[in-house]
C-alpha positions as CSV (number, residue, x, y, z in Angstrom):
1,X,53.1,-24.5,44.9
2,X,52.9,-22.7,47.9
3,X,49.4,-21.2,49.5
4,X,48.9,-17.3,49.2
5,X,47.5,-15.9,52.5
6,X,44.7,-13.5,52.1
7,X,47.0,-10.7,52.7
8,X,49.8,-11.4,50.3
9,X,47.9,-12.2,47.3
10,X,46.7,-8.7,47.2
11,X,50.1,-6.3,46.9
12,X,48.8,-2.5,47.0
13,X,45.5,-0.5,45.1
14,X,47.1,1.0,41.4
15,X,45.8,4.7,41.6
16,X,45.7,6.5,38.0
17,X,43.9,8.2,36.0
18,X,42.9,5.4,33.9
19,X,42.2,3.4,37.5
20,X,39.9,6.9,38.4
21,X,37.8,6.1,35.1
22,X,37.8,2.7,35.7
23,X,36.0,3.0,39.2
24,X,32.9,5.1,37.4
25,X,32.0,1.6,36.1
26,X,32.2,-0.1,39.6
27,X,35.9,-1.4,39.1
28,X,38.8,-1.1,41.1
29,X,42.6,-2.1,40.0
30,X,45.2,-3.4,42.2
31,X,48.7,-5.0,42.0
32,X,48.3,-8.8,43.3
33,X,50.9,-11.3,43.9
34,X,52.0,-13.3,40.5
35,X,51.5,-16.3,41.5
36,X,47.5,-15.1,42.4
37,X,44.7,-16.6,40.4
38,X,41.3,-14.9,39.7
39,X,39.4,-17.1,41.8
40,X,41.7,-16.8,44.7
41,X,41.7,-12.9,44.3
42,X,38.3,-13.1,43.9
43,X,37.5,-15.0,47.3
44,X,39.9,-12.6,49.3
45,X,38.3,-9.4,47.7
46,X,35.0,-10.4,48.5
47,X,36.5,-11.4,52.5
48,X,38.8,-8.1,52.9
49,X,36.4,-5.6,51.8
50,X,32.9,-7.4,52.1
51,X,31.7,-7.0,48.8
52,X,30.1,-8.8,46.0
53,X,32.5,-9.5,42.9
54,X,31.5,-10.4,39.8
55,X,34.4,-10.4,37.7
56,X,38.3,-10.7,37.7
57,X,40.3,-9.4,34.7
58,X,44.1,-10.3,35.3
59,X,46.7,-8.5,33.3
60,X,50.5,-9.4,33.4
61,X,53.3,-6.1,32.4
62,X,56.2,-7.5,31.1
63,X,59.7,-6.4,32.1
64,X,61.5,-3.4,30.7
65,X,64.7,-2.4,30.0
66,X,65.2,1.5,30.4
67,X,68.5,3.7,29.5
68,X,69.8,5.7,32.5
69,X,72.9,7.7,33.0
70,X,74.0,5.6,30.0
71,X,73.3,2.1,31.9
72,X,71.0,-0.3,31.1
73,X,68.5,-1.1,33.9
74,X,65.0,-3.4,34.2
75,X,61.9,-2.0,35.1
76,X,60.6,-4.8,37.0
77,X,57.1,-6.5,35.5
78,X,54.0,-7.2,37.8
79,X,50.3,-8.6,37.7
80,X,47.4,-6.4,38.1
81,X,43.8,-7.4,38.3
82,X,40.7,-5.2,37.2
83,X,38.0,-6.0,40.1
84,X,34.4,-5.7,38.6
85,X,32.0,-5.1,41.9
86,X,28.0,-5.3,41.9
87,X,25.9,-2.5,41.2
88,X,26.2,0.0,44.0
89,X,29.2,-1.5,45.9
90,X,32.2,0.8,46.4
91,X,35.9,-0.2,47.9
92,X,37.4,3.1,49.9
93,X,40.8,2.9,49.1
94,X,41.5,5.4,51.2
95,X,40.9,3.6,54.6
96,X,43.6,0.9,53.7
97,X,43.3,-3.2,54.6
């Protein structure tokens, strides 16, 4: 299997309102790589942002197909992890990697 560099295992930040509520309870969600596993997302959270994590939830969306213009196309599927952070830590996801 090939090594993930820091940078690549973690894809972009998912911003919604589910994500908004989320980060009230010191979690942030982003799309990571899908060959990413918690305790490599874990180690290059903690070295991008400096912070403490204490849990990774990873969840995988599945592929769908969608009807346009009366052709059927895929929705393509991803992995997203739920990053739980200590008490009083914060990522700014508006100041980018």
């Amino acid at each position: 299997m090939k090594k993930i560099e820091t940078v690549d295992s973690i894809r972009q930040p998912i911003i919604t309102e589910k994500a908004t509520i989320l980060s009230e309870q010191n979690k942030t969600v982003f799309k990571v790589h899908s060959s990413a596993t918690k305790k490599n997302i874990k180690k290059n959270i903690e070295k991008l942002f400096k912070v403490k994590v204490i849990k990774v939830n990873i969840i995988n969306t599945k592929t769908k197909k969608k009807l346009r213009q009366g052709r059927i196309s895929t929705k393509s599927g991803y992995k997203k992890a739920i990053i739980t952070l200590k008490k009083g830590q914060s990522i700014d996801l508006t100041t980018g990697i």
